[in-house]
PAZAPA-4460 file (N, C-alpha, C; in steps of 0.05 Angstrom, whole numbers, plus 32768, in hexadecimal, padded with zeros to 4 digits):
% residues 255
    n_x    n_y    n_z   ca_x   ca_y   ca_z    c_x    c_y    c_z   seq   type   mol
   7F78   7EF4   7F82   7F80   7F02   7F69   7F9D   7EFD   7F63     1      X     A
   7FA3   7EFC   7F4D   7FC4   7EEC   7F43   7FCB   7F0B   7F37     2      X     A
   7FE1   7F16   7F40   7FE6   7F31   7F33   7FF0   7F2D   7F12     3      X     A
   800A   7F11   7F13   8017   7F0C   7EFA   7FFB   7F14   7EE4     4      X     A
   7FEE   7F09   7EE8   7FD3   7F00   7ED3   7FD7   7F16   7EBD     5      X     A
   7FD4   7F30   7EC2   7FC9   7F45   7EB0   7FE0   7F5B   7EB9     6      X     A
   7FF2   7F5C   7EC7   8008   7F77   7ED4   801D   7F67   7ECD     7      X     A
   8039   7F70   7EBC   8045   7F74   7EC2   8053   7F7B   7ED0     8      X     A
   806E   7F77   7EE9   8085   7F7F   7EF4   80A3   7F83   7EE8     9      X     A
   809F   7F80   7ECA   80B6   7F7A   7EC3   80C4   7F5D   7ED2    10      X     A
   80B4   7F4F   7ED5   80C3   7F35   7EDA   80BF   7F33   7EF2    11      X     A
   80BE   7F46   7F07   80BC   7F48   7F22   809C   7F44   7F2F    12      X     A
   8095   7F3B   7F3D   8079   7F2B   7F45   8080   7F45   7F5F    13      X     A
   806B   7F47   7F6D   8057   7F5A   7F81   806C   7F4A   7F96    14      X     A
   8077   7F58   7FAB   8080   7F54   7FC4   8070   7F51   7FD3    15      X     A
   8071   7F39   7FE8   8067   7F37   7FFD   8069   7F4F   8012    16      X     A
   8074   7F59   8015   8081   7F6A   8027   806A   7F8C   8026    17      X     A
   8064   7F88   8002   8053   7F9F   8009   802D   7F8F   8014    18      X     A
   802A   7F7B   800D   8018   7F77   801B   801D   7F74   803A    19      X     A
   8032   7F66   8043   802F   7F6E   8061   802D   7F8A   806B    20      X     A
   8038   7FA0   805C   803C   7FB9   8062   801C   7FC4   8060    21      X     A
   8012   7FC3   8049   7FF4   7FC4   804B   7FDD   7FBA   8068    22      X     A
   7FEA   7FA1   8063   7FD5   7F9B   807A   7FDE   7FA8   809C    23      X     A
   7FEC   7FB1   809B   7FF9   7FBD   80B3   7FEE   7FDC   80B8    24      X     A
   7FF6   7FE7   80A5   7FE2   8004   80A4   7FC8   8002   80A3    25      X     A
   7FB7   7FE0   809C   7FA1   7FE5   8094   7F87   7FFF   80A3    26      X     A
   7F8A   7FFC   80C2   7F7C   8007   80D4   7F7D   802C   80CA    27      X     A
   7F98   8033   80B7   7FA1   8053   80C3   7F91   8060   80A4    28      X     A
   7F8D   804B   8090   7F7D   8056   8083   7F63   8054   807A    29      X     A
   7F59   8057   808A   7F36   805D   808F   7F2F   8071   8072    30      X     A
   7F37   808E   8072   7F2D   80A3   8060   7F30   8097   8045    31      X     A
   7F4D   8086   803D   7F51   807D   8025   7F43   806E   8018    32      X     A
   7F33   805C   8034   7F1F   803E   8026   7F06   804E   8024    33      X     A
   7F00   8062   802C   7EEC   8075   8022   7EED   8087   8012    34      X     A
   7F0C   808E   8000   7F0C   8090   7FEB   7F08   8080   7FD3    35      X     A
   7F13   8064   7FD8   7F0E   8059   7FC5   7EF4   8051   7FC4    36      X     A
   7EE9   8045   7FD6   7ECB   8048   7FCB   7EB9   8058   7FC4    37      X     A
   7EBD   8073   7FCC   7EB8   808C   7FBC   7EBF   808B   7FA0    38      X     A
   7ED4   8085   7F95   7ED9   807A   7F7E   7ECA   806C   7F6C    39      X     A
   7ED3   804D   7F7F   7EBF   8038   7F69   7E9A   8044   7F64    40      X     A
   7E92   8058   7F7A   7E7A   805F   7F7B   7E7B   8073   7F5A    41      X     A
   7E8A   8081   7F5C   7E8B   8098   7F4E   7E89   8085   7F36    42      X     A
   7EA4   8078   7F2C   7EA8   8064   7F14   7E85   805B   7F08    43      X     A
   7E7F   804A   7F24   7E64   8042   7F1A   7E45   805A   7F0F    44      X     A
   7E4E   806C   7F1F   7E34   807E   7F16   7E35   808B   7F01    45      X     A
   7E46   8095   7EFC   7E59   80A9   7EE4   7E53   8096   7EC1    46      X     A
   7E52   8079   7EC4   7E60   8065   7EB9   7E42   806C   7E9F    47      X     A
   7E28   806F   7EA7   7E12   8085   7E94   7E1A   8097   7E8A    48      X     A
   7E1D   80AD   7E91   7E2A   80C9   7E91   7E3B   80C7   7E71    49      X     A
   7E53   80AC   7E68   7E66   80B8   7E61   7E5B   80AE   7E46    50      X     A
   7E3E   80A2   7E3F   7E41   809F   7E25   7E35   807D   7E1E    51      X     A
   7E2E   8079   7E05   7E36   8059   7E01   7E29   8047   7E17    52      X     A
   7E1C   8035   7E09   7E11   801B   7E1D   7E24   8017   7E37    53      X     A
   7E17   800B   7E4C   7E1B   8009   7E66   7E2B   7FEB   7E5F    54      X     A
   7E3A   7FDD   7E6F   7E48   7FC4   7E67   7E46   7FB2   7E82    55      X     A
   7E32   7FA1   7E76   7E21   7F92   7E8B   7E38   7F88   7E9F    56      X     A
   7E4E   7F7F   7E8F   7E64   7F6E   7EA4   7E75   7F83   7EB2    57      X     A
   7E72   7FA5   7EA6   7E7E   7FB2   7EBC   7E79   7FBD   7ED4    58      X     A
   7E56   7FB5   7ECC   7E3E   7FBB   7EE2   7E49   7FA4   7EFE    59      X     A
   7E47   7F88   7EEA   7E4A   7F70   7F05   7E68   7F74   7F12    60      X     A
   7E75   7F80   7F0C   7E95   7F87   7F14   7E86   7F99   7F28    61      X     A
   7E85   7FAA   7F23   7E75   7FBE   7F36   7E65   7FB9   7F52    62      X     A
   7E55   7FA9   7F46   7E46   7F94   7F5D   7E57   7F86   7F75    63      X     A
   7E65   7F78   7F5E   7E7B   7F62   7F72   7E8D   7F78   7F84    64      X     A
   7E91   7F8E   7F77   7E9E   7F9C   7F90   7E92   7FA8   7F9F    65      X     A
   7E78   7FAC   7FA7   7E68   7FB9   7FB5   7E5D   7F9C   7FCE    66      X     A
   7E60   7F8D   7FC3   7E5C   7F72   7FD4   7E6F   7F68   7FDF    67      X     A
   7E96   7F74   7FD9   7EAB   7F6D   7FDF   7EB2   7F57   7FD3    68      X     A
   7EAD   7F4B   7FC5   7EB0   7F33   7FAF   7ECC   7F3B   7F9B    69      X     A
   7EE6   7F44   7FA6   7EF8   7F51   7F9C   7F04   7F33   7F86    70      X     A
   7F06   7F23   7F8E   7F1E   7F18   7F7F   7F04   7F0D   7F5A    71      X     A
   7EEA   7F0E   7F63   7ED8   7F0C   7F49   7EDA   7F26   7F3D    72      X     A
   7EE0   7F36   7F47   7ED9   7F54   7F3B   7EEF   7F61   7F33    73      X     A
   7F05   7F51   7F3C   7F1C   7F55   7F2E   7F28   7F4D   7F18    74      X     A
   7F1A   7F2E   7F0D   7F1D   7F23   7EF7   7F03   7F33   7EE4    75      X     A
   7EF3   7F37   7EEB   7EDB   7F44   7ED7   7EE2   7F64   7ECD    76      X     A
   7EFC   7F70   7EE1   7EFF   7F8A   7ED7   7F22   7F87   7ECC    77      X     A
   7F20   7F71   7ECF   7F3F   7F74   7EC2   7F37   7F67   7EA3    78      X     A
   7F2D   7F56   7EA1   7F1D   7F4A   7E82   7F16   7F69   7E79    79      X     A
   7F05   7F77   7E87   7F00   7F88   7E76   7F23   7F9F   7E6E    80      X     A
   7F2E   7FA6   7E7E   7F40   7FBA   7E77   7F5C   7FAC   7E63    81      X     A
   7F51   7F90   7E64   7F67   7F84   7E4D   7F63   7F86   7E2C    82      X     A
   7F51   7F98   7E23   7F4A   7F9D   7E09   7F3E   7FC0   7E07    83      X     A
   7F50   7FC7   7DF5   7F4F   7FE8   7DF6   7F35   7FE8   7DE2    84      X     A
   7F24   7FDB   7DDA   7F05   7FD5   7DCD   7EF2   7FDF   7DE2    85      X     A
   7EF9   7FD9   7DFB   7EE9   7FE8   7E0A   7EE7   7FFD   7E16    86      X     A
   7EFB   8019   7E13   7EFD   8027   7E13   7EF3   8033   7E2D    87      X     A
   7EDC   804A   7E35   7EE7   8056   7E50   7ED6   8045   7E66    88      X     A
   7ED1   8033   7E5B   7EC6   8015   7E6F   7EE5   8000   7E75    89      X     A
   7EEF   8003   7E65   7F09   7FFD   7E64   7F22   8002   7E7D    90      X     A
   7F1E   8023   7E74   7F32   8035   7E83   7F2B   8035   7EA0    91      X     A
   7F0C   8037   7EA3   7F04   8036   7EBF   7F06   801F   7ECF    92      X     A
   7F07   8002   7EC1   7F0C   7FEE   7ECD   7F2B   7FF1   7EDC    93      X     A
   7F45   7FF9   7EC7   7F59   7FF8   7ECA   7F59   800B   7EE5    94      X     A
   7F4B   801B   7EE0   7F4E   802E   7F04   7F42   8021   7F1C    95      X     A
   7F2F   8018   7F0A   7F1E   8004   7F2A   7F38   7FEF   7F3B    96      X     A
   7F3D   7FE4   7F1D   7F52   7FCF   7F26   7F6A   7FD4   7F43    97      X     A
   7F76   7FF0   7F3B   7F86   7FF7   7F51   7F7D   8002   7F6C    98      X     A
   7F61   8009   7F69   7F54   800A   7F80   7F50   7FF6   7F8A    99      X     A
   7F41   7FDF   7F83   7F40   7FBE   7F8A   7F5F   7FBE   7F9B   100      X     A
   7F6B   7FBF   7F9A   7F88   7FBE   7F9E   7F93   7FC7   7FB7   101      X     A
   7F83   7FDF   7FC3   7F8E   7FE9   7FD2   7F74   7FEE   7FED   102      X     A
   7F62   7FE0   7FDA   7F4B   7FD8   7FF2   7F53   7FCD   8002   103      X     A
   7F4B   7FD1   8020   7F52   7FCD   8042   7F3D   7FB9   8048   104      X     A
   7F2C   7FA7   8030   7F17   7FA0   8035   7F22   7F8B   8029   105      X     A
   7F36   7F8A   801B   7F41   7F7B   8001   7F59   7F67   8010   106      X     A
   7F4C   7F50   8013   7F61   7F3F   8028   7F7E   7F3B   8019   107      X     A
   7F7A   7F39   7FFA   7F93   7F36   7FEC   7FA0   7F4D   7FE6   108      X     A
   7F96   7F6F   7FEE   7FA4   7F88   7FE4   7FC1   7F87   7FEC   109      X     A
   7FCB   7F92   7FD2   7FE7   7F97   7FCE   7FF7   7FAC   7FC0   110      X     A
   8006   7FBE   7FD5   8007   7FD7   7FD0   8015   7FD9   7FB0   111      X     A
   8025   7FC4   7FA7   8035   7FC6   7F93   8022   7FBF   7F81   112      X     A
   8016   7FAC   7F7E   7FFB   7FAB   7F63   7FF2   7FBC   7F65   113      X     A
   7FE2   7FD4   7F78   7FCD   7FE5   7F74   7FE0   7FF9   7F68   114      X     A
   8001   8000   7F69   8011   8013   7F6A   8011   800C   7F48   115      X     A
   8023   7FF5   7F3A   8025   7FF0   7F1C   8007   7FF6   7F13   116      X     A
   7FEC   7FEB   7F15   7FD0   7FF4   7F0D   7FC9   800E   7F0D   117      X     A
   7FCC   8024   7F22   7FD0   803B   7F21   7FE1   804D   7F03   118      X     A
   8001   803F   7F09   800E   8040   7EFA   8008   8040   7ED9   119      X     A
   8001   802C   7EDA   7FF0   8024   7EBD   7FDF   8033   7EB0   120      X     A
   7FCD   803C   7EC9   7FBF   8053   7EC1   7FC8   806E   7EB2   121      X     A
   7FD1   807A   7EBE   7FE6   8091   7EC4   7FF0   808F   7EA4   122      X     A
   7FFA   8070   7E9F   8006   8070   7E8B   7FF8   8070   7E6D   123      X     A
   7FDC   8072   7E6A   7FC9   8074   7E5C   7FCB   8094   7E51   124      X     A
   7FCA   808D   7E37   7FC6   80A4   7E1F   7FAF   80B2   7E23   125      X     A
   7F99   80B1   7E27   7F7E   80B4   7E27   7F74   80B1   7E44   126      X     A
   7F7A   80C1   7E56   7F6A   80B9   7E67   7F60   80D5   7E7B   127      X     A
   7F4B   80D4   7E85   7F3A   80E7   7E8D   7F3F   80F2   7EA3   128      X     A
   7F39   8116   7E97   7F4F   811F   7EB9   7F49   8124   7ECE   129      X     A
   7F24   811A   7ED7   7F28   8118   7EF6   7F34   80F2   7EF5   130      X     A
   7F28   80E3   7EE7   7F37   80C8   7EED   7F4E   80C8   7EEC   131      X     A
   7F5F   80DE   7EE1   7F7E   80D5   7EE9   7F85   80E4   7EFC   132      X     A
   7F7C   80FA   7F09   7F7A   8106   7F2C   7F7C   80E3   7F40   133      X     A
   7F60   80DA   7F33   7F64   80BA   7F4B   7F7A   80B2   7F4A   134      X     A
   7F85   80A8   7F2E   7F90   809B   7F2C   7FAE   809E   7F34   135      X     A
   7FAF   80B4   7F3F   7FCF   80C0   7F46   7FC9   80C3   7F61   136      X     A
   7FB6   80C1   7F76   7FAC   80C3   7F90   7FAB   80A7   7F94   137      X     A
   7FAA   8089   7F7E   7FAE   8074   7F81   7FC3   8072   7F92   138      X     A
   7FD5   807F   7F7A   7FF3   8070   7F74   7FFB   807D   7F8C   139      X     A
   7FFF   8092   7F94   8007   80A2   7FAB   8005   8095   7FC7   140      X     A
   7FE8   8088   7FC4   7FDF   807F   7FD9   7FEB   8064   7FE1   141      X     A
   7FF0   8059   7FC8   8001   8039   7FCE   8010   803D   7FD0   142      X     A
   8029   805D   7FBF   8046   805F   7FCC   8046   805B   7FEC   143      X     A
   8030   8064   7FFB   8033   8072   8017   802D   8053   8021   144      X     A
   8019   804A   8014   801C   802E   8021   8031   8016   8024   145      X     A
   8048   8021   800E   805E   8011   8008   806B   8003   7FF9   146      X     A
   8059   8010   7FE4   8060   800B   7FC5   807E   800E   7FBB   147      X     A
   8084   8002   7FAC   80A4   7FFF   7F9F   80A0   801E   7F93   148      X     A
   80AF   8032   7F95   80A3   8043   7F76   80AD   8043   7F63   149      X     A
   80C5   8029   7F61   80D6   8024   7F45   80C7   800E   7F3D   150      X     A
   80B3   8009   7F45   80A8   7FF1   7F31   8099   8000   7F16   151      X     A
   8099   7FEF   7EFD   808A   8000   7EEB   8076   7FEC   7EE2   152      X     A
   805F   7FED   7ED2   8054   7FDC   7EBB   8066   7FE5   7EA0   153      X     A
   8069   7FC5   7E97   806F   7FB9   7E82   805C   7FCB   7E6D   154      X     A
   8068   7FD8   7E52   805B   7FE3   7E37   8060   7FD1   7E25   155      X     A
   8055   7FBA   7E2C   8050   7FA2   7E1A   802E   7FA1   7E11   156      X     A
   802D   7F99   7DF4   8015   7F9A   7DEC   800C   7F79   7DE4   157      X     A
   7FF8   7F71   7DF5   7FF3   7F56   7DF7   7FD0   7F4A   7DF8   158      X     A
   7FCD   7F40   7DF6   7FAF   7F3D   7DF3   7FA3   7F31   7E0F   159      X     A
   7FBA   7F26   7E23   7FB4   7F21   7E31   7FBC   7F2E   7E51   160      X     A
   7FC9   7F44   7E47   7FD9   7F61   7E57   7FB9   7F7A   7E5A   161      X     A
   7FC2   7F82   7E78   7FB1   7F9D   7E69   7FBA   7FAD   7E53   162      X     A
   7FA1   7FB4   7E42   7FA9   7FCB   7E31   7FB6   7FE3   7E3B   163      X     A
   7FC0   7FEF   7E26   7FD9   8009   7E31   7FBB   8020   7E1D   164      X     A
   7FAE   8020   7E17   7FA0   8034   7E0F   7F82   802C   7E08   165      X     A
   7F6F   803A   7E0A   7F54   8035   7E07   7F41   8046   7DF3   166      X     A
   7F52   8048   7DE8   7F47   8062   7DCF   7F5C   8065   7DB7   167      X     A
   7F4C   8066   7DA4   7F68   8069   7D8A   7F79   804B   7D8D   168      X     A
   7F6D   803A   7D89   7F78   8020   7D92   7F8E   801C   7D7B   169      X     A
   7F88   8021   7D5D   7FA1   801E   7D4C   7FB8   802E   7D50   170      X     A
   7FB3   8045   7D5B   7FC4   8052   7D61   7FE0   8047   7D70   171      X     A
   7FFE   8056   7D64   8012   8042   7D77   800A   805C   7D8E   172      X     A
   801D   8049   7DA5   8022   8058   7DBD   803A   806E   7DBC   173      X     A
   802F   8082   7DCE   8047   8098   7DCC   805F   8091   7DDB   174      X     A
   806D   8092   7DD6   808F   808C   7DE1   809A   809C   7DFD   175      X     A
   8090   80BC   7DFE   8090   80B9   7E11   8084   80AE   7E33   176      X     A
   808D   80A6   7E40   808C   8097   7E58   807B   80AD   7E70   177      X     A
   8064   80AE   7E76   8057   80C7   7E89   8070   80BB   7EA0   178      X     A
   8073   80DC   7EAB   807B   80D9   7ECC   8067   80D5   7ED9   179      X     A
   8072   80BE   7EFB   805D   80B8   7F12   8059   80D1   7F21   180      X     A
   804C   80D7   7F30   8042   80EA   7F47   8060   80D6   7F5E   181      X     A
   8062   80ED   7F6E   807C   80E0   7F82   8065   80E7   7F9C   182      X     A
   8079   80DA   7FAB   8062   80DC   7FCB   8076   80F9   7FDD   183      X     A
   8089   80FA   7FD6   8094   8116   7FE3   809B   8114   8004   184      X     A
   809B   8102   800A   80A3   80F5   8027   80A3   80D9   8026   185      X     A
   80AA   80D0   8049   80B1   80B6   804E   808F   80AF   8053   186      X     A
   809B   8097   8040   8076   8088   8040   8070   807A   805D   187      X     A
   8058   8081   805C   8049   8077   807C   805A   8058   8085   188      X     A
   8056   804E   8076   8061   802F   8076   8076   802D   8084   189      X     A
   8096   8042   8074   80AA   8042   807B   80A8   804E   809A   190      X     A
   8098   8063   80A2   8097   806E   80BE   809A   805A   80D1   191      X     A
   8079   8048   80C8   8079   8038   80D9   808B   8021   80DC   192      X     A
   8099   8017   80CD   80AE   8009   80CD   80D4   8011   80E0   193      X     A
   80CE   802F   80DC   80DC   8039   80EF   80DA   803D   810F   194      X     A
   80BD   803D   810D   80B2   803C   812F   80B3   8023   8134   195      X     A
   80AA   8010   8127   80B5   7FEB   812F   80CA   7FEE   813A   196      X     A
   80E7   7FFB   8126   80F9   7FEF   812B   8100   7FFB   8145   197      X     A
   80FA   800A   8144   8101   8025   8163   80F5   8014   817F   198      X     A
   80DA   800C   817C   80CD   8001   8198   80DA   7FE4   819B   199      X     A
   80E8   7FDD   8185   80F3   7FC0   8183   8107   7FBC   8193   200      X     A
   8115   7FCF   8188   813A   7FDF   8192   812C   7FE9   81B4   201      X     A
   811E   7FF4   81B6   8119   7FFE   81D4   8114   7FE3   81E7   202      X     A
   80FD   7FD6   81D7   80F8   7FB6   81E8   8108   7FA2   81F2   203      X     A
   8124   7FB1   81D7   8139   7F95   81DD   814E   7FA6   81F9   204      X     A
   8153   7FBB   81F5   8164   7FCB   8208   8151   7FC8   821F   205      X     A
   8131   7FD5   8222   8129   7FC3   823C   812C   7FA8   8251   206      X     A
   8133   7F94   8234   8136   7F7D   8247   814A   7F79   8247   207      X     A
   8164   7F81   823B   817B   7F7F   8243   817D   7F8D   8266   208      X     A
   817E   7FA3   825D   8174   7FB5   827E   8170   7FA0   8291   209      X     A
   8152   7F9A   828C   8142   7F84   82A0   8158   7F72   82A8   210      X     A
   8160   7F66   828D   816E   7F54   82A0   8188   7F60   82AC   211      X     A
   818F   7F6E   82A0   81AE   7F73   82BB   81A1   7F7C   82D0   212      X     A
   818E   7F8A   82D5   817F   7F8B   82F0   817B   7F75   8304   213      X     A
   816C   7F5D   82FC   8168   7F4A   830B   8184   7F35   8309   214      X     A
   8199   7F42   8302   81B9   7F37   82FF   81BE   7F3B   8319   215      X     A
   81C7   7F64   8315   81CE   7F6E   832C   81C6   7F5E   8349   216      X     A
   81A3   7F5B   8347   8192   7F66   835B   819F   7F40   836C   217      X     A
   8198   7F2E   835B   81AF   7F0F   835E   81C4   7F17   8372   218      X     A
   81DC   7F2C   8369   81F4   7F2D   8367   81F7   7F35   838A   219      X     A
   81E3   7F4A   838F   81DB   7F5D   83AC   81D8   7F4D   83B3   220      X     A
   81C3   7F39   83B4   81B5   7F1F   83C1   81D2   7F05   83D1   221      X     A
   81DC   7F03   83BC   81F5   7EF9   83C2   8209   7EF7   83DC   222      X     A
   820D   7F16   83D5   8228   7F28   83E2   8217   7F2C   83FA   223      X     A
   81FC   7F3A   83FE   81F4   7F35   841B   81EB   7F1C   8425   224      X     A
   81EB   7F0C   8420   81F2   7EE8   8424   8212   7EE4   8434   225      X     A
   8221   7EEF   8425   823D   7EE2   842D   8248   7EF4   8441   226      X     A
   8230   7F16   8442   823D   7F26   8459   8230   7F17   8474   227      X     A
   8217   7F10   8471   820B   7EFE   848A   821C   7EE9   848F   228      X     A
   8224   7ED9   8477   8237   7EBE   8481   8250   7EC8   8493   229      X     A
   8258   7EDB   8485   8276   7EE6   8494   826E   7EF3   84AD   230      X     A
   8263   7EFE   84B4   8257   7F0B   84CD   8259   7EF5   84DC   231      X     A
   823D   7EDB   84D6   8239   7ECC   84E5   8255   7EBA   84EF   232      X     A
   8269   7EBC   84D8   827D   7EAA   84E1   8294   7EBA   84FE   233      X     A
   8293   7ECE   84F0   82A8   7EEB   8508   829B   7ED9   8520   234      X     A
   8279   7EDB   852A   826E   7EDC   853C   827B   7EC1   854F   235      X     A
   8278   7EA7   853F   8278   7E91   853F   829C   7E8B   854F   236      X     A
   82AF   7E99   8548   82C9   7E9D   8543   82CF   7EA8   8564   237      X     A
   82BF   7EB7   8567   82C3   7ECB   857E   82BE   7EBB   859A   238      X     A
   82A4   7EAD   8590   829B   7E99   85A7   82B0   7E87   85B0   239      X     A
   82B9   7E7B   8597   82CB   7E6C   85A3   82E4   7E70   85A6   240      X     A
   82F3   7E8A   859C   8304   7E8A   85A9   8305   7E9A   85CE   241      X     A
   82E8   7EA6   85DA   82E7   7EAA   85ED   82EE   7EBE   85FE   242      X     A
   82F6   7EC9   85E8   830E   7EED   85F1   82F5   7EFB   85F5   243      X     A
   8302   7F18   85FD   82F1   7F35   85F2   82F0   7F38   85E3   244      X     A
   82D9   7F4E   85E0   82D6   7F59   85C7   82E7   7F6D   85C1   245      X     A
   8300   7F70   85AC   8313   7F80   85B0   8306   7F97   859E   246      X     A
   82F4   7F91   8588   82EC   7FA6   8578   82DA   7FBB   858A   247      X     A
   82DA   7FBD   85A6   82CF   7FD6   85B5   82E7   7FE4   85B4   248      X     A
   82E2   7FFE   85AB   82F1   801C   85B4   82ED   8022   85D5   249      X     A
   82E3   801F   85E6   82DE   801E   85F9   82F9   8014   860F   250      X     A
   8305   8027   861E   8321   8020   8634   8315   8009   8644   251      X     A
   8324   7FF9   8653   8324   7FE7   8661   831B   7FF8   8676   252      X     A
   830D   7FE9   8689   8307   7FF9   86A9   831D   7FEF   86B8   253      X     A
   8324   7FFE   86CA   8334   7FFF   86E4   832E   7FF9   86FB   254      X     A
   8334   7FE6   870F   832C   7FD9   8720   833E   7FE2   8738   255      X     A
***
């Protein structure tokens, strides 16, 4: 999946850095990837419920993510959320999208695309208020994963951009800018990035340690080397010069 394609960064393309950060936590969020598929489930069942013919190609989007077929089902739900004509087939793609995103199943997920897609959401005139509950439990959820939270989507209107609204399409857009949901602590990411650096810093002071240890332990090895050489030499010294041993405390006997 190519993020440029349909997101905006303001010029700025998706960091590598939050995908490595992603794939690093992948293991710690288990409950999340069972939210989001709780999600795409909901999206899909609900998708009767709200009205208006069923939209065969939002069905096969649906499919492809139930089969894990993310990077097809990402082009079939982003076609759809790029025209506010399709309305809350539309809107729901645009949410699927950031879920796609932050799927642990999703070899390309990237906390900063799922975070701007979220975003995007959020930033919708029209949009439905348990789907915008997800959609702020998205964004939250990719802050924690390591999302920029100064990145924004672009309010450019383009035919080949997602739409900024899915209803009242002539309508202009309102001027004011929605606030994001904040994460209110240090994101998981950053933790763990702190415990790296900590067991890193400990690993390296360990082998520093280590080695002045087997320095010292050299150094001992040495010095009782040269106390045996010197000993053996005293000994050697004594023989030949043939005297007593004057180092006895011991008086001379008397005869």
């Amino acid at each position: 999946m190519t993020p440029g394609r349909g997101t905006s960064l303001r010029g700025t393309t998706c960091r590598a850095g939050g995908r490595r950060s992603l794939q690093v936590v992948r293991a710690a969020v288990g409950p999340a990837a069972a939210l989001l598929v709780s999600a795409c489930a909901w999206l899909g069942q609900t998708l009767g419920s709200s009205g208006g013919g069923v939209s065969s190609q939002y069905e096969r989007a649906l499919a492809l993510l139930e089969d894990e077929s993310f990077v097809a089902a990402e082009v079939m739900l982003r076609r759809m959320a790029t025209s506010c004509d399709n309305g809350y087939e539309g809107r729901r793609s645009l949410l699927l999208l950031a879920a796609v995103w932050l799927d642990p199943r999703n070899r390309a997920a990237n906390a900063d695309s799922a975070a701007v897609l979220a975003a995007r959401y959020l930033g919708l005139p029209d949009t439905d208020p348990i789907e915008r509950i997800a959609a702020e439990g998205l964004y939250v959820l990719a802050l924690d994963l390591g999302a920029d939270p100064q990145l924004r989507p672009a309010r450019v209107n383009a035919s080949h951009l997602l739409a900024l609204r899915f209803s009242n399409c002539e309508a202009p857009l309102p001027e004011t800018v929605v606030s994001l949901p904040e994460l209110g602590r240090e994101s998981m990411t950053a933790r763990l990035r702190s415990l790296e650096r900590q067991r890193d810093s400990l690993a390296a002071r360990a082998s520093t340690l280590a080695e002045g240890s087997r320095t010292m332990e050299r150094r001992v090895q040495e010095l009782t080397t040269e106390l045996q050489n010197a000993q053996a030499e005293i000994q050697r010294i004594r023989r030949l010069l043939g005297g007593r041993d004057t180092t006895s405390s011991e008086p001379p006997k008397l005869h």
